[in-house]
DRENDO-1510 file (C-alpha; in Angstrom, 1 decimal, always signed):
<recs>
REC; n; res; u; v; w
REC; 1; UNK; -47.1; -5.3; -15.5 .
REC; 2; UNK; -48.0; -2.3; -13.6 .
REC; 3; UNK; -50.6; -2.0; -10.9 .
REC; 4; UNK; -54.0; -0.6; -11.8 .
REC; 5; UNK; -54.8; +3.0; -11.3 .
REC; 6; UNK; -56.9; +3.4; -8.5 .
REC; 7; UNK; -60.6; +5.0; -9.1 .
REC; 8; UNK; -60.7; +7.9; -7.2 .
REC; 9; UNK; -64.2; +10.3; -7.3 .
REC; 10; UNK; -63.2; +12.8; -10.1 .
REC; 11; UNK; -63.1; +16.8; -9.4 .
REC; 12; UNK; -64.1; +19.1; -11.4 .
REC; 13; UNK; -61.4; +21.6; -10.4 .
REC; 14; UNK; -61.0; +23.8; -13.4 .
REC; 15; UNK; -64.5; +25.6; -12.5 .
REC; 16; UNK; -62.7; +25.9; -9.6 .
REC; 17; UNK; -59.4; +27.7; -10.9 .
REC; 18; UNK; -61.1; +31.3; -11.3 .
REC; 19; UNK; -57.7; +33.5; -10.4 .
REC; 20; UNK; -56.6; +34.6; -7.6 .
REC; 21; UNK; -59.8; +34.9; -5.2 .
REC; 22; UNK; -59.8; +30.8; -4.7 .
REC; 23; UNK; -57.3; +31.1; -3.1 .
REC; 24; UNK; -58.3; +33.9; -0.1 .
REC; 25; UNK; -61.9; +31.7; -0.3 .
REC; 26; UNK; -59.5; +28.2; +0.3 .
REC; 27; UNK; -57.4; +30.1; +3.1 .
REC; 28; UNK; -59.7; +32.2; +4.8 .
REC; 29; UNK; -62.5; +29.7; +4.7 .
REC; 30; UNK; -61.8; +28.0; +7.6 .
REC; 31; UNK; -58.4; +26.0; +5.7 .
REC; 32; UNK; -55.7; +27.5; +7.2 .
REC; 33; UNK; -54.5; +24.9; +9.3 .
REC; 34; UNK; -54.7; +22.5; +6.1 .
REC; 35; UNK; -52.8; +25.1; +3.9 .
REC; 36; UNK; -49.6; +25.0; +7.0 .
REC; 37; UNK; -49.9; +21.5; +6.6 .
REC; 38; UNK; -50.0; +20.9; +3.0 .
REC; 39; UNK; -46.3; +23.4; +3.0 .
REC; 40; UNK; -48.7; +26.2; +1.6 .
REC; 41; UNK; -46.7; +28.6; +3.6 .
REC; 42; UNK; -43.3; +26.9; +3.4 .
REC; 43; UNK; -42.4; +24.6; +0.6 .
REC; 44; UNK; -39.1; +24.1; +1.0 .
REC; 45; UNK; -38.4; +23.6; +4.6 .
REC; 46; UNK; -38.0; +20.4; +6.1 .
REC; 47; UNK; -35.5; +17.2; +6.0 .
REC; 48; UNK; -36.5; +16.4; +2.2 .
REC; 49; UNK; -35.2; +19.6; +1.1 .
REC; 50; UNK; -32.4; +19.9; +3.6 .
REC; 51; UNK; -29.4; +18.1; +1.3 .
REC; 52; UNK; -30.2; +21.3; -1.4 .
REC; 53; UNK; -28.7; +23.7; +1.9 .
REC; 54; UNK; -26.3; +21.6; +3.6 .
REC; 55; UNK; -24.5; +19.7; +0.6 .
REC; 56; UNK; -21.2; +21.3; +0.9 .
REC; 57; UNK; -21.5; +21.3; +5.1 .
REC; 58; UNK; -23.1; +18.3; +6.4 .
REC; 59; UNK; -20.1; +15.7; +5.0 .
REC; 60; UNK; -16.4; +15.4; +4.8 .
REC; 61; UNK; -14.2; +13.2; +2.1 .
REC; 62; UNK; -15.5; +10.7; -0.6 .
REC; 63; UNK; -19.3; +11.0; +1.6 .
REC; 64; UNK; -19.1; +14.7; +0.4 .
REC; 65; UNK; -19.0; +13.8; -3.5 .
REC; 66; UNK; -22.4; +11.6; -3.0 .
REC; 67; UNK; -24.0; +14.9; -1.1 .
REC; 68; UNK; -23.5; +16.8; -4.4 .
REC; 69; UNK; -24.0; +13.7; -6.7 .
REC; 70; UNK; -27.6; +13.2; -5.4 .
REC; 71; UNK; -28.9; +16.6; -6.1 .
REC; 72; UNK; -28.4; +15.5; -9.9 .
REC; 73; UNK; -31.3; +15.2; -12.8 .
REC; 74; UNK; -32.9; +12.1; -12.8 .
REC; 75; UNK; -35.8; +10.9; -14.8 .
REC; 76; UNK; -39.3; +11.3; -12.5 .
REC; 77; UNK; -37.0; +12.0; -9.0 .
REC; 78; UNK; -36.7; +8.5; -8.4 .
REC; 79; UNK; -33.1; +8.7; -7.4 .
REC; 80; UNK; -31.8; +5.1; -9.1 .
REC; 81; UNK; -28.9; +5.1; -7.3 .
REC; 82; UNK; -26.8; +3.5; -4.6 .
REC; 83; UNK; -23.2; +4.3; -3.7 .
REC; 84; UNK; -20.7; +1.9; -2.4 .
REC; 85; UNK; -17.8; +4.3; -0.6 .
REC; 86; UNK; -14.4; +3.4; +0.7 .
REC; 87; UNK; -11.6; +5.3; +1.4 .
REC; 88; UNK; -10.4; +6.0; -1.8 .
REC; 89; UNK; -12.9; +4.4; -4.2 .
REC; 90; UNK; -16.6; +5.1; -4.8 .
REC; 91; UNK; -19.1; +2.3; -7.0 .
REC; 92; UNK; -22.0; +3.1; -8.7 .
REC; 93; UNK; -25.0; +1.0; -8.9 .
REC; 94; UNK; -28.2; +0.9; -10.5 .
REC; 95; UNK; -31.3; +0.7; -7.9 .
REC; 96; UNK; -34.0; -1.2; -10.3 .
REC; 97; UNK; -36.1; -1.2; -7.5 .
REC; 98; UNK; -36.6; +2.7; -8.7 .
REC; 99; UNK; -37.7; +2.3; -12.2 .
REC; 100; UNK; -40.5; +3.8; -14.1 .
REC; 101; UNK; -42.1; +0.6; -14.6 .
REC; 102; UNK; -43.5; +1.1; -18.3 .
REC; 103; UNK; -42.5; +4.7; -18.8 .
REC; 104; UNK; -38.8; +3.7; -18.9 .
REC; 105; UNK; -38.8; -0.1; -19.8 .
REC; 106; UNK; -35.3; -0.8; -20.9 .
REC; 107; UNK; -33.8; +1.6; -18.4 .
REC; 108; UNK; -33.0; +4.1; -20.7 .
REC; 109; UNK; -33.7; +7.0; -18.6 .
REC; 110; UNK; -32.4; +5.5; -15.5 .
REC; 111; UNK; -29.0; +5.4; -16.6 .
REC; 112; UNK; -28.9; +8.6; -17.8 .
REC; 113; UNK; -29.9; +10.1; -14.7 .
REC; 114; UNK; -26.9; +7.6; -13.3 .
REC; 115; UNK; -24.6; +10.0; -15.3 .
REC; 116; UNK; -25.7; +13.3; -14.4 .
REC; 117; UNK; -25.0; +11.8; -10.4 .
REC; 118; UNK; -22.0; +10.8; -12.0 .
REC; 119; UNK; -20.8; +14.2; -13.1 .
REC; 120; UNK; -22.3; +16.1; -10.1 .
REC; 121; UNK; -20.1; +13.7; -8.2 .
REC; 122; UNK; -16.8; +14.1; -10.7 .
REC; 123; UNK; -17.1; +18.4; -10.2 .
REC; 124; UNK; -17.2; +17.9; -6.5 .
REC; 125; UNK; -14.2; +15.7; -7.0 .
REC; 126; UNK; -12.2; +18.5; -8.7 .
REC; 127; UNK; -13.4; +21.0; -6.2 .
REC; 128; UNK; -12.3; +18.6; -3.4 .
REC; 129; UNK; -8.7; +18.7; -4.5 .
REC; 130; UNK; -9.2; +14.8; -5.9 .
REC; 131; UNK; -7.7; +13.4; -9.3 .
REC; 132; UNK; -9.7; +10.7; -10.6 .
REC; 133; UNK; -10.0; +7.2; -12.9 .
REC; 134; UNK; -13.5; +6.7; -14.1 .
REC; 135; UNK; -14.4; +3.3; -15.2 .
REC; 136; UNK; -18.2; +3.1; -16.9 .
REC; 137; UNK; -19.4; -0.4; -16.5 .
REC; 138; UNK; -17.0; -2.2; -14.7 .
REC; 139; UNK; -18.4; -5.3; -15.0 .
REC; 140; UNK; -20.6; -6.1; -18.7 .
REC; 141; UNK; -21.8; -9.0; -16.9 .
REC; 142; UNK; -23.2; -7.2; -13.8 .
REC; 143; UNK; -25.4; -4.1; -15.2 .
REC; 144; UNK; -26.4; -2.8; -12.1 .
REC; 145; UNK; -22.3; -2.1; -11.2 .
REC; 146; UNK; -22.8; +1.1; -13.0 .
REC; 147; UNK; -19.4; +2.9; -12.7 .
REC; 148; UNK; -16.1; +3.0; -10.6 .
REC; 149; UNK; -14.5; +6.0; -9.5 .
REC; 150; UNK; -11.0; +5.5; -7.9 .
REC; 151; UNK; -9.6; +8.6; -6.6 .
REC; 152; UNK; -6.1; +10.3; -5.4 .
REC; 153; UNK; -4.8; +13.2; -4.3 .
REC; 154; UNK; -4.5; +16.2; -7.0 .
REC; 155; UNK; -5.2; +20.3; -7.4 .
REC; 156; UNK; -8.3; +21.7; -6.1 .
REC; 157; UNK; -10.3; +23.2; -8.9 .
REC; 158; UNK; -14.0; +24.8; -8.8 .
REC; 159; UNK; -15.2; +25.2; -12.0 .
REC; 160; UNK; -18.6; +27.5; -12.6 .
REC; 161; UNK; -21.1; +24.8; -13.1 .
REC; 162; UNK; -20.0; +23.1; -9.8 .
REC; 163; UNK; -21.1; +26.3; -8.1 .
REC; 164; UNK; -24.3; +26.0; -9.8 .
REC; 165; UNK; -25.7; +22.3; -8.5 .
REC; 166; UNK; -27.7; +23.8; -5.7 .
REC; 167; UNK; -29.4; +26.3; -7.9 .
REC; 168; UNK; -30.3; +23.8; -10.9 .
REC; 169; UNK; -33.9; +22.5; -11.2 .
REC; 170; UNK; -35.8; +21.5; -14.3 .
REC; 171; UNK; -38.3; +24.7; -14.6 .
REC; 172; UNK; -41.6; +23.6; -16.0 .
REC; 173; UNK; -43.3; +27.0; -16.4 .
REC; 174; UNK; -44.1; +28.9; -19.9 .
REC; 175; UNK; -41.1; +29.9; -21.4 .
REC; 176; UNK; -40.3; +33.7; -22.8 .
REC; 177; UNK; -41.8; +33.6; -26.6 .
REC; 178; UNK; -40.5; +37.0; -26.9 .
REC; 179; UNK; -36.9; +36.2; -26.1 .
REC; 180; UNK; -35.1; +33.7; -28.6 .
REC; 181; UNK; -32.2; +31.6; -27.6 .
REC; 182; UNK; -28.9; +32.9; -29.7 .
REC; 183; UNK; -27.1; +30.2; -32.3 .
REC; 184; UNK; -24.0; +31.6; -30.1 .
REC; 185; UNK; -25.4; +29.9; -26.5 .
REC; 186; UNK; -26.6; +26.7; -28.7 .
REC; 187; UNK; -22.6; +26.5; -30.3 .
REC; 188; UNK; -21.2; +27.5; -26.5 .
REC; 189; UNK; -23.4; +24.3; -25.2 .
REC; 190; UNK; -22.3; +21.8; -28.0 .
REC; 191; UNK; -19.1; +22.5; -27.1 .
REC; 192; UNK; -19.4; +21.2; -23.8 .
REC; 193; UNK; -19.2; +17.8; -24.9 .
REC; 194; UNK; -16.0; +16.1; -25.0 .
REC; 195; UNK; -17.6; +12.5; -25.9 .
REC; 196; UNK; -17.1; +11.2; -29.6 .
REC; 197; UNK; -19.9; +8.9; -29.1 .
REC; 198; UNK; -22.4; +11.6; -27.8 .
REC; 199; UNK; -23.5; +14.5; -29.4 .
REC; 200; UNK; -26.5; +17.1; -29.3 .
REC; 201; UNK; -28.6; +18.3; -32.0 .
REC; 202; UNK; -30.6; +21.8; -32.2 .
REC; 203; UNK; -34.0; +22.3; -32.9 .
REC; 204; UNK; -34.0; +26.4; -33.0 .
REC; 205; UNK; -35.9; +27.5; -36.1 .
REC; 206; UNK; -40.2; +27.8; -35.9 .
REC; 207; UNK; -40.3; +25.0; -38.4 .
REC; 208; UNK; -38.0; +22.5; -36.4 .
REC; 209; UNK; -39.7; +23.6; -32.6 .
REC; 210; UNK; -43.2; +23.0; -34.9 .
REC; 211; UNK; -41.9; +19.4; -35.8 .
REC; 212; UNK; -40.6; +18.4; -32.9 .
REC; 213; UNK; -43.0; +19.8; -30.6 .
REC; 214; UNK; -46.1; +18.3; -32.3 .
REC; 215; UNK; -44.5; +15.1; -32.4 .
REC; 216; UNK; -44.0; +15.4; -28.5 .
REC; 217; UNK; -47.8; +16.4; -27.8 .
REC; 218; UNK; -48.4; +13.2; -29.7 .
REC; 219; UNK; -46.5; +11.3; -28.2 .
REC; 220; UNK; -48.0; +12.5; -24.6 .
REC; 221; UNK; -51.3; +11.8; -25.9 .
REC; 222; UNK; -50.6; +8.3; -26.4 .
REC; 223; UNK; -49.3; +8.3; -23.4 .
REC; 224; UNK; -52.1; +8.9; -22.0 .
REC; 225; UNK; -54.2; +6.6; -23.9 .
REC; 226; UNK; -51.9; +3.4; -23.0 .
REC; 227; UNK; -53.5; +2.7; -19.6 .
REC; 228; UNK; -49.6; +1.2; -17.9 .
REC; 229; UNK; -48.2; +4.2; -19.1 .
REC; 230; UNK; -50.3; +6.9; -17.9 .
REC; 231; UNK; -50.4; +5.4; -14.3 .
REC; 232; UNK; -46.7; +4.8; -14.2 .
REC; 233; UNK; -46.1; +8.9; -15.1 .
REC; 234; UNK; -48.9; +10.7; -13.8 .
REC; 235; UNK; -49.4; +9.0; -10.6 .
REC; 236; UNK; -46.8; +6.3; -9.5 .
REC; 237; UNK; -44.1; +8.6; -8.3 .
REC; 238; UNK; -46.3; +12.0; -7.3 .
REC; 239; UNK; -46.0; +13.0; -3.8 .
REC; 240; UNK; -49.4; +15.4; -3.3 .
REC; 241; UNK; -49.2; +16.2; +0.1 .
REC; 242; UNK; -46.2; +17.4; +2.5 .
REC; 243; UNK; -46.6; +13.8; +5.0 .
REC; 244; UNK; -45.9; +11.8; +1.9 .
REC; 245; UNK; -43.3; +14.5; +0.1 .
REC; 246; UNK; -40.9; +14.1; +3.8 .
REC; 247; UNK; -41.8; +10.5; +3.8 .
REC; 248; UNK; -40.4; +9.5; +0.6 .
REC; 249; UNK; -38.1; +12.3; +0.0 .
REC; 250; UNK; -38.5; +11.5; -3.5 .
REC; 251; UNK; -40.8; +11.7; -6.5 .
REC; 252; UNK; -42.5; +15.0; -8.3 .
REC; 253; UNK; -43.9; +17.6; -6.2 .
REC; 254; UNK; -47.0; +19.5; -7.0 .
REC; 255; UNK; -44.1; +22.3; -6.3 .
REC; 256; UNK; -42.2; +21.7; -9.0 .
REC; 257; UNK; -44.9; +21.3; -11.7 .
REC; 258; UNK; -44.8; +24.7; -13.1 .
REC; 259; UNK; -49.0; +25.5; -11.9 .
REC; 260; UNK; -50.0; +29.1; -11.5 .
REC; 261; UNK; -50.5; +30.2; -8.2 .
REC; 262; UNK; -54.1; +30.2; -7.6 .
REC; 263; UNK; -53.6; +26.4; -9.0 .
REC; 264; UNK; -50.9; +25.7; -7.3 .
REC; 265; UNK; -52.7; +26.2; -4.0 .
REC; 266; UNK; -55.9; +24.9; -4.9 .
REC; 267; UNK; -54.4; +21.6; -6.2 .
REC; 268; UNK; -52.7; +21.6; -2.6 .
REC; 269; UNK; -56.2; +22.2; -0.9 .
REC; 270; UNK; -58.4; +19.9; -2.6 .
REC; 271; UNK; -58.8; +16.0; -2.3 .
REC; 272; UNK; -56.5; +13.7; -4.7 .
REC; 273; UNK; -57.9; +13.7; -7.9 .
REC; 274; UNK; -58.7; +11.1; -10.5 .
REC; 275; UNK; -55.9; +9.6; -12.7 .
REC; 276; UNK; -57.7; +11.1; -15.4 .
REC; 277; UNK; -57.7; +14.6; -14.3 .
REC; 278; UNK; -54.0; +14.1; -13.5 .
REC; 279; UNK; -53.4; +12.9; -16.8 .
REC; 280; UNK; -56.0; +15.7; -18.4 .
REC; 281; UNK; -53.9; +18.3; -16.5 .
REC; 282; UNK; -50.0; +16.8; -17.3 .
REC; 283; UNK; -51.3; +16.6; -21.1 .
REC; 284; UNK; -52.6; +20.6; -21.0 .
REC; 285; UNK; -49.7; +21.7; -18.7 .
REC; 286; UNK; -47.1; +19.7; -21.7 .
REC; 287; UNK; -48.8; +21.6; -24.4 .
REC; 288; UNK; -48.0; +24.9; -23.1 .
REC; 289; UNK; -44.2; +23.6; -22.0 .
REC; 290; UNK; -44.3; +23.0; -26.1 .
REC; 291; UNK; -45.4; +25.6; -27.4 .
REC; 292; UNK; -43.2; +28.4; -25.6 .
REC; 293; UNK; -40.0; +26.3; -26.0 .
REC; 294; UNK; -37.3; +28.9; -27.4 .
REC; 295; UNK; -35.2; +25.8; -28.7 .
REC; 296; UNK; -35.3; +21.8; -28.6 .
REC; 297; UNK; -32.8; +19.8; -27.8 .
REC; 298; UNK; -31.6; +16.3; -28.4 .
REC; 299; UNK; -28.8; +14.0; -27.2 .
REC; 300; UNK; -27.7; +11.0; -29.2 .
REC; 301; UNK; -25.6; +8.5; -28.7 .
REC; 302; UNK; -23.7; +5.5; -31.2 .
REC; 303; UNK; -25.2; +2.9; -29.6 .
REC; 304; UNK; -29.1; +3.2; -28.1 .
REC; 305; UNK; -28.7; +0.4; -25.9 .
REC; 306; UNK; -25.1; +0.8; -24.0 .
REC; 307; UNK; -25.4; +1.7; -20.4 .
REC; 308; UNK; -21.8; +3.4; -20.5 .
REC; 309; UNK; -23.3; +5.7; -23.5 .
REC; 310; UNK; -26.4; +6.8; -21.8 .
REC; 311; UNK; -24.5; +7.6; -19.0 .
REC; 312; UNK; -22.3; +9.7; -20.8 .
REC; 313; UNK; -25.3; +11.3; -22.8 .
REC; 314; UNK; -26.4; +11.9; -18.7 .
REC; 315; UNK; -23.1; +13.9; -18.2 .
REC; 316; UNK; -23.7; +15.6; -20.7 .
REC; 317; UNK; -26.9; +16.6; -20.2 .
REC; 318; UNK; -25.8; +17.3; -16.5 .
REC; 319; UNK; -23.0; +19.7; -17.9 .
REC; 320; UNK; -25.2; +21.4; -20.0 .
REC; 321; UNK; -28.1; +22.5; -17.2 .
REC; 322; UNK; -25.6; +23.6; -14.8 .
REC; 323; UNK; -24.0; +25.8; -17.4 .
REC; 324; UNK; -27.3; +27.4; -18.3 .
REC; 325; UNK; -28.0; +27.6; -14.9 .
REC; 326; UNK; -25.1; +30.0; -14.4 .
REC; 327; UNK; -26.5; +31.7; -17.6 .
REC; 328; UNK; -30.4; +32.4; -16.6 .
REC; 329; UNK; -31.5; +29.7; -18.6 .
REC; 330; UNK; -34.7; +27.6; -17.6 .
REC; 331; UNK; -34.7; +23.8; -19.3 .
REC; 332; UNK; -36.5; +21.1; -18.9 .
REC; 333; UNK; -36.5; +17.1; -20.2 .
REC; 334; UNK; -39.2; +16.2; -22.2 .
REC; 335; UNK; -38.9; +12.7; -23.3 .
REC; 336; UNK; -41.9; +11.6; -24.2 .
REC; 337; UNK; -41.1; +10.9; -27.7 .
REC; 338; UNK; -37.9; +8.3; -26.8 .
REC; 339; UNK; -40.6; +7.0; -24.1 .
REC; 340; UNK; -43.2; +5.9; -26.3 .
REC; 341; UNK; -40.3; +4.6; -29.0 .
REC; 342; UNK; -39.1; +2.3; -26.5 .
REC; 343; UNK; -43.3; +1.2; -25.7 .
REC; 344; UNK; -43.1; +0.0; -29.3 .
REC; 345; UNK; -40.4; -1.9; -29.0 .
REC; 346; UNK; -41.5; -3.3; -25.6 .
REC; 347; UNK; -44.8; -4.2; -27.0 .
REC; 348; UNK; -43.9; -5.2; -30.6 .
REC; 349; UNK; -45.9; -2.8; -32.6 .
REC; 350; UNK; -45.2; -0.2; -35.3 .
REC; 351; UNK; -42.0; +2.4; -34.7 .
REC; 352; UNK; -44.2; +5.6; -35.1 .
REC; 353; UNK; -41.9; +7.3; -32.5 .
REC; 354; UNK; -39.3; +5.4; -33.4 .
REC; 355; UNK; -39.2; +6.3; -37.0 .
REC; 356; UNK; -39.9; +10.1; -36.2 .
REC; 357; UNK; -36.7; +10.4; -33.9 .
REC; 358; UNK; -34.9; +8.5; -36.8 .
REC; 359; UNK; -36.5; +11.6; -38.9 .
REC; 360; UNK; -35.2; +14.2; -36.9 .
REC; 361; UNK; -31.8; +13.5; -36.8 .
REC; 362; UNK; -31.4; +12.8; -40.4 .
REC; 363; UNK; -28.2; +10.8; -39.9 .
REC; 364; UNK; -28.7; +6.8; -39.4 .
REC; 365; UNK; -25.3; +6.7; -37.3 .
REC; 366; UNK; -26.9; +8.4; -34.2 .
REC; 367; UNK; -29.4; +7.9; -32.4 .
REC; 368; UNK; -31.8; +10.4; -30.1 .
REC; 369; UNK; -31.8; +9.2; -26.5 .
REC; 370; UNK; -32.9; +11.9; -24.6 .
REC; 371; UNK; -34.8; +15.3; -25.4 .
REC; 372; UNK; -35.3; +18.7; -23.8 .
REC; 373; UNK; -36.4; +22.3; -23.7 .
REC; 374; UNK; -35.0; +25.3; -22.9 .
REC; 375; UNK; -35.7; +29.1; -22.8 .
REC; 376; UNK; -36.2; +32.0; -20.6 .
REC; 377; UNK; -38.4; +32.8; -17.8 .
REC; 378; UNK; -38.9; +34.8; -15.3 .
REC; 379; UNK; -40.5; +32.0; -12.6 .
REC; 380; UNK; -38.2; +30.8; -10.8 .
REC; 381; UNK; -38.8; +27.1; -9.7 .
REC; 382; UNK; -38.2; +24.7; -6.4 .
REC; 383; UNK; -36.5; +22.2; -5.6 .
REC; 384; UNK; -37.3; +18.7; -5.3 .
REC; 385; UNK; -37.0; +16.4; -2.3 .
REC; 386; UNK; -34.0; +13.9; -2.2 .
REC; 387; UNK; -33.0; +11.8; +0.1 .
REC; 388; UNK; -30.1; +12.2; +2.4 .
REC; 389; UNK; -26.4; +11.0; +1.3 .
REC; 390; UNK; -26.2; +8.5; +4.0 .
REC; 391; UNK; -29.4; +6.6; +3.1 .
REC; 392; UNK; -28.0; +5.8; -0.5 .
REC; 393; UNK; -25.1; +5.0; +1.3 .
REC; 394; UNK; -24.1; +0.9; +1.3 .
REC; 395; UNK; -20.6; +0.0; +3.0 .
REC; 396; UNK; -17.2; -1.0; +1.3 .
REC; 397; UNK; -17.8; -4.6; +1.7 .
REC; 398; UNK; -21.5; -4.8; +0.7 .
REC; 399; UNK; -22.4; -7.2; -2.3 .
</recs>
């Protein structure tokens, strides 16, 4: 079970929040020093946001494909992964010591994220001049041997959406309301996927964003009301300050979380808050994410519970950002929905989120495994903070 929130004094911030003048009354009032400290002025310098810049420069050979794999999507930035590289031959494992606790019981999400490394990793391949044999779990009886990727000499080739991995980040702000996404981009991303056991399904018209999104806000409101849950994703894994953002080098970052800027720096400036008000401001902050999505999203798979499947649903999903990345398209997971479906099944009560997925798809042969948003905006997002390639790095002959 997970830990207990901790009780922290609540704030009130959102008196707080009154446009642009808290901030000048935050900086000029004596906080300056705090605001240089908290990465006010810089938010993207420093050794936890280094691997975004030097990716391409800092490694040579197979080392090179895990300094592009680990700037991948992942569920929460907890990085699941550990890489096992030898000459010609890298392994992928599962790091359960990364999970999302109640968020992600059955490891859903973690695998996924396991395949966007793994095609982050496969594109650098290509632009590295390597052919390559992919085997998804290796071993059935070992799930935490995630893949195996044995490699040989071949024809360089740099496709578009390897170009793109430094520049993709999930963008959490208010979508563009007045600028739909065409049925010709939705067609151009489904035919991206060259799986038979993975496909996406659009969610484009107002009726099917209304369906889909209300079911999402209620499904973060129960979130919220299932004490594990709400501590495992509003506090577990958020780095608040700079000290714990370059001592982790993982997690959410108040930098990424799509917050106006007045907010932005007053959430930096003021003590931690409650994990109430964290919650309060996640569930607020989701509503808007809903209600500006252009489309919805959904990847299923044949089989809900195969770890090769959900990491070929993460390819795919990995594919598809980078591409809209290269188009000016912002995206963003939200899987609250699959999150609370696997609660149910984890606690033993009724399928409400469960049943509504099964609703959506209208077609009892797939099933949805992992949804998302996407749209235009004009904010432009950062990056989050990942650990270096060498630190995720086990040798050849490690167990």
């Amino acid at each position: 079970m997970s830990e207990k929130p901790h009780k922290k004094a609540r704030i009130g911030r959102r008196a707080l929040l009154k446009g642009a003048g808290a901030m000048l009354v935050l900086v000029a009032g004596g906080g300056v020093w705090r605001a240089a400290d908290q990465g006010v002025f810089d938010p993207e310098g420093g050794p936890a946001f280094r691997p975004w810049k030097t990716w391409r420069a800092e490694e040579e050979g197979p080392l090179a494909l895990v300094s592009a794999a680990i700037l991948a999507s992942n569920a929460h930035n907890t990085q699941p992964w550990i890489f096992r590289v030898g000459g010609s031959r890298i392994d992928l494992f599962a790091d359960y010591k990364r999970g999302i606790g109640t968020i992600d019981p059955f490891q859903r999400e973690m695998y996924i994220g396991l395949g966007c490394a793994l095609e982050n990793l496969l594109l650098a391949a290509r632009a590295g001049g390597y052919e390559h044999r992919l085997t998804l779990a290796p071993d059935r009886s070992n799930p935490v041997h995630a893949a195996r990727i044995d490699f040989s000499p071949g024809r360089e080739e740099i496709l578009p959406q390897y170009e793109a991995i430094p520049d993709r980040h999930t963008n959490r702000y208010p979508y563009d309301t007045a600028r739909p996404v065409r049925q010709e981009t939705l067609d151009a991303l489904r035919a991206l996927n060259d799986e038979r056991d993975v496909g996406v399904f659009w969610f484009a018209t107002q009726a099917e964003r209304r369906e889909v999104g209300g079911s999402l806000v209620e499904a973060a409101e129960a979130i919220n009301a299932d004490e594990n849950q709400s501590y495992d994703n509003s506090e577990k894994w958020l780095r608040q300050d700079r000290d714990a953002i370059h001592h982790y080098r993982d997690g959410l970052s108040l930098d990424t979380m799509g917050l106006s800027s007045p907010t932005l720096l007053a959430a930096k400036m003021l003590p931690q808050p409650s994990l109430q008000t964290l919650a309060d401001e996640w569930l607020r902050a989701h509503e808007r994410q809903v209600e500006t999505a252009a489309a919805f999203g959904i990847v299923a798979v044949r089989d809900y519970d195969d770890n090769a499947q959900r990491m070929r649903a993460g390819r795919l999903w990995q594919r598809m950002h980078l591409w809209m990345t290269e188009e000016k398209l912002a995206a963003q997971p939200m899987n609250q929905i699959h999150e609370r479906a696997d609660r149910e099944v984890e606690l033993g009560i009724e399928p409400a989120f469960g049943d509504a997925l099964e609703g959506f798809l209208r077609d009892p042969s797939w099933r949805g495994t992992f949804t998302f948003r996407l749209g235009y905006t004009a904010e432009q997002t950062s990056p989050s903070p990942r650990r270096a390639a060498r630190s995720v790095v086990t040798k050849e002959n490690s167990s």
